[in-house]
C-alpha positions as CSV (number, residue, x, y, z in Angstrom):
1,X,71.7,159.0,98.2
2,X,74.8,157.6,96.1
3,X,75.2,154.0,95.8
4,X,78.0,152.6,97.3
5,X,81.4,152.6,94.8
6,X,82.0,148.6,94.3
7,X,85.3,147.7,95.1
8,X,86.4,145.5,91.5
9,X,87.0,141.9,92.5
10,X,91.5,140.7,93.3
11,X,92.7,138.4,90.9
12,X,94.1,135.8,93.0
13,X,97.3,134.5,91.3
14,X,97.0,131.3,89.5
15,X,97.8,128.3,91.9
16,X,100.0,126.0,90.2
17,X,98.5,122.3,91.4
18,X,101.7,120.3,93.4
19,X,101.9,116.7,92.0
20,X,101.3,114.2,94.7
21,X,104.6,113.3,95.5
22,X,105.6,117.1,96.2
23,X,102.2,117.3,98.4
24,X,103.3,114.3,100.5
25,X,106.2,116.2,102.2
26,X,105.3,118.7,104.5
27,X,108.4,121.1,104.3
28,X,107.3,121.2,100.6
29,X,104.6,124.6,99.8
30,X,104.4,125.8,96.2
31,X,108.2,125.6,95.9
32,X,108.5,128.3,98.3
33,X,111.5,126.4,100.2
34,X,113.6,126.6,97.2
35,X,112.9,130.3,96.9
36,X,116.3,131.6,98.5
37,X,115.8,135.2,97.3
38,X,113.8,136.8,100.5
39,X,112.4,139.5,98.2
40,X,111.2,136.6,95.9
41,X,110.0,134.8,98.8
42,X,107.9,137.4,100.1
43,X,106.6,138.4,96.6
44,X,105.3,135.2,96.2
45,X,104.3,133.9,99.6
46,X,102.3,137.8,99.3
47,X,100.4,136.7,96.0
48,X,99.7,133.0,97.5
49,X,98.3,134.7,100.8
50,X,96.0,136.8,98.4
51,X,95.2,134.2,96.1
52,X,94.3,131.9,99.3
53,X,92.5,134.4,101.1
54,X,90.5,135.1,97.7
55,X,89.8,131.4,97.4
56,X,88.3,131.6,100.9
57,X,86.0,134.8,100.5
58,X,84.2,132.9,97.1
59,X,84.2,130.1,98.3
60,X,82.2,130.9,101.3
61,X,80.1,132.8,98.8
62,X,79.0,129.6,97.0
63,X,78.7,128.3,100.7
64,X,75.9,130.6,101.7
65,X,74.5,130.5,97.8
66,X,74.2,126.5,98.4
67,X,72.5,126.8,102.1
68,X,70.2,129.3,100.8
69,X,69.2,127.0,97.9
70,X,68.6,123.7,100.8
71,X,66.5,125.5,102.5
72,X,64.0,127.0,100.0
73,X,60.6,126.7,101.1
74,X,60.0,125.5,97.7
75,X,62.0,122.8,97.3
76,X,60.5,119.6,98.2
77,X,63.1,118.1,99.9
78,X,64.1,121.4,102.1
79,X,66.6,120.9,104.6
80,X,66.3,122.4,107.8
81,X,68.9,124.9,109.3
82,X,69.7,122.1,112.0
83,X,70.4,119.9,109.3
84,X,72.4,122.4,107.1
85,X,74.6,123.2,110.1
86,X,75.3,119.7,110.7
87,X,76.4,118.7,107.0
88,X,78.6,122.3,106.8
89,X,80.0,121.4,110.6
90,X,78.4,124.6,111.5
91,X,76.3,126.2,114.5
92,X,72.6,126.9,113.5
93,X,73.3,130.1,114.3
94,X,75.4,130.5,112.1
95,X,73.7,128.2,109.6
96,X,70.9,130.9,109.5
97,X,73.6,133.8,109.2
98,X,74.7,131.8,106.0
99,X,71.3,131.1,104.4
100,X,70.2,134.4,104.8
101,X,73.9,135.7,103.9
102,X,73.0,133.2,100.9
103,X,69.3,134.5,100.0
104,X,71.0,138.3,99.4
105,X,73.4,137.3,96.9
106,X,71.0,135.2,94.8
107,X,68.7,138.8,95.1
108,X,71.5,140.5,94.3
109,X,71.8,142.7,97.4
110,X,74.7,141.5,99.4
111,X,78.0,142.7,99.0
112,X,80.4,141.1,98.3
113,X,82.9,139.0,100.4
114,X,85.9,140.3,98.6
């Protein structure tokens, strides 16, 4: 049987960190009110939605990679799946989805999120 072609990993565009002041006002997102150009402003709001949803998919990568880590067996001060769940503000359901989720990527067997 073939293995599986891997998809290659997006590039999420580079998010350009908002000083404080610009962050402060809600009708203010990456300078895309002063976009007038709708073409622009799709373009851009595109590659911010990819970038985001990017963001998202690793990040919950590192997510499981962490819960998998808290509760090795080996580790003397293991946390339980209740206790992971509560510090995420997750279910222990899907606490133990995560650690296992979590277990497979530091194996090198679970696909990835992206």
């Amino acid at each position: 049987m073939a293995e599986p072609e891997r998809q290659p990993r997006l590039r999420p565009a580079p998010l350009i960190f908002e000083p404080a002041e610009a962050a402060a006002d809600p009708e203010h997102f990456f300078d895309l009110e002063s976009v007038e150009d709708p073409r622009e402003l799709l373009a851009r709001a595109t590659e911010l939605t990819h970038a985001f949803r990017a963001a998202a998919d690793r990040s919950v990568e590192f997510q499981a990679i962490a819960a998998a880590q808290l509760a090795d067996p080996r580790r003397f001060d293991r946390l339980t799946t209740a206790d992971i769940a509560e510090r995420a503000e997750w279910t222990e359901d899907y606490a133990k989805k995560m650690v296992e989720f979590g277990r497979d990527l530091l194996r090198g067997t679970a696909e990835p999120t992206a």
